[in-house]
C-alpha positions in Angstrom: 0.0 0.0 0.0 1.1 3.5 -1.1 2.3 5.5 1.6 0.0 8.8 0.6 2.9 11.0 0.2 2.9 14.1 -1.9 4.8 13.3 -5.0 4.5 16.4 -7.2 3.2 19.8 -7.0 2.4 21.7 -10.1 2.3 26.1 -10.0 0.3 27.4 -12.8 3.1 29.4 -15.5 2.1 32.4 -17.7 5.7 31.9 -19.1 7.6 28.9 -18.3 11.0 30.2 -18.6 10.1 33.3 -16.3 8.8 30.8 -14.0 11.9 28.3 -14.0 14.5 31.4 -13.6 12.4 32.5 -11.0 12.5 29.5 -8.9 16.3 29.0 -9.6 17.3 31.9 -8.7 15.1 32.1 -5.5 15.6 28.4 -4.3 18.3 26.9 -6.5 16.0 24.1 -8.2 17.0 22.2 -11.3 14.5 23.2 -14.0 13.3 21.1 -17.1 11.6 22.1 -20.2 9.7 19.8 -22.3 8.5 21.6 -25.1 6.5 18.3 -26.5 4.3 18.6 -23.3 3.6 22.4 -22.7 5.5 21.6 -19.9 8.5 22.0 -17.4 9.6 19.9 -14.5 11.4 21.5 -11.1 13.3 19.4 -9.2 14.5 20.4 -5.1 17.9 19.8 -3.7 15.8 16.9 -2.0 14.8 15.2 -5.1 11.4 16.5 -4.4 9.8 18.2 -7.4 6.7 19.1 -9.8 5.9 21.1 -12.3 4.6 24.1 -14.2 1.1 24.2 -15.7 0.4 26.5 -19.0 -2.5 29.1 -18.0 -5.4 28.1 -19.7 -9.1 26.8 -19.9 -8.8 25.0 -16.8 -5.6 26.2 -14.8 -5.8 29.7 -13.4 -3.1 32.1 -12.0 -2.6 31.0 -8.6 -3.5 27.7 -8.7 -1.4 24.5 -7.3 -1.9 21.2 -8.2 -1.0 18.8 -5.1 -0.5 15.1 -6.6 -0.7 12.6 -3.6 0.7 8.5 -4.3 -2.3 5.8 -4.5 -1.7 2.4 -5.8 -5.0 2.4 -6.6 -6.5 5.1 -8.4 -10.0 4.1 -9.7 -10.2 2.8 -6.3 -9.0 6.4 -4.7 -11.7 8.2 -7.6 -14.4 5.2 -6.8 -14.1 6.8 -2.8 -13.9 10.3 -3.5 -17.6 10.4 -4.6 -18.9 8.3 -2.3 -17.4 10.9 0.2 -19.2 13.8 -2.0 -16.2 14.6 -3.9 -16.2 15.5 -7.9 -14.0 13.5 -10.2 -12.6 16.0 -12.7 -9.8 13.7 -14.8 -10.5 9.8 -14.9 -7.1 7.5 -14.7 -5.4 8.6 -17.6 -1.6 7.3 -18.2 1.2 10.0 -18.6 3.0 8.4 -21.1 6.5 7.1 -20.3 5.6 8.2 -16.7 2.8 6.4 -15.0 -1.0 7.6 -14.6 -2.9 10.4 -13.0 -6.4 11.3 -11.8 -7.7 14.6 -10.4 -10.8 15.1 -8.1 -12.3 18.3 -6.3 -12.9 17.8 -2.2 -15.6 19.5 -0.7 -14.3 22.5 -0.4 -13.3 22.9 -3.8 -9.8 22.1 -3.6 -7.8 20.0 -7.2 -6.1 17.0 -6.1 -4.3 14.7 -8.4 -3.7 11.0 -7.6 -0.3 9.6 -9.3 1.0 6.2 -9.8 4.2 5.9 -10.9 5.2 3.8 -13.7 8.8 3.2 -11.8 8.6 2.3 -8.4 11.2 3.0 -6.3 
C-alpha cells in the first residue's frame, strides 16, 4: 500500500522560462523544459519536485496542483464520490511516466492522484 505521500506539485506558469528562472534563482532548483508537453519539471535539492502548468481553460493564475501517491486510483476516484467529492480527470496514463487522476474535495480544492510507472 502506497504511503499517501505528496509526490509532485504543479504552480500554474504564464511563461515557463520566467517561471523556472524565477525559482532557480530564489531556491536553486533544477528546472526542465519539455517543449513536446507544454510543460517543465522542477526538481528540489531533495529530489522532491513538480511542475509548471500553462495558464489556460482549466488552470488559473494562482492555482497548485497537489499530486498525492495511490496504488489504486480508480479505487481512490471510486471513494472520493462516495465521500461527495467531484472526479474532474479519470485514470489517464502520462505516457512514459505512469497515470494520474484529479478530483475536487468539498471544499473545492484540485487533487491529483499519481502512480508511478517506476517504483522505487
Amino acid at each position: 500500500m502506497t504511503k499517501r505521500n505528496i509526490v509532485h506539485v504543479e504552480f500554474s506558469s504564464r511563461d515557463f522560462k520566467e517561471s523556472g528562472d524565477f525559482y532557480h534563482k530564489l531556491f536553486g532548483w533544477k528546472i526542465t523544459p519539455i517543449p513536446e508537453m507544454n510543460y517543465a519539471l522542477w526538481e528540489a535539492a531533495d529530489a522532491s519536485g513538480g511542475g509548471f502548468n500553462p495558464l489556460g481553460h482549466d488552470t488559473n493564475a494562482g492555482d497548485v496542483l497537489v499530486y498525492v501517491d495511490s496504488d489504486d486510483i480508480e479505487g481512490d476516484l471510486k471513494k472520493v464520490k462516495a465521500l461527495g467529492g467531484t472526479v474532474l480527470q479519470e485514470k489517464m496514463e502520462i505516457p512514459g511516466q505512469g497515470w494520474f487522476g484529479v478530483f475536487k474535495d468539498l471544499t473545492g480544492n484540485r487533487v491529483a492522484l499519481y502512480t508511478t510507472l517506476n517504483p522505487r
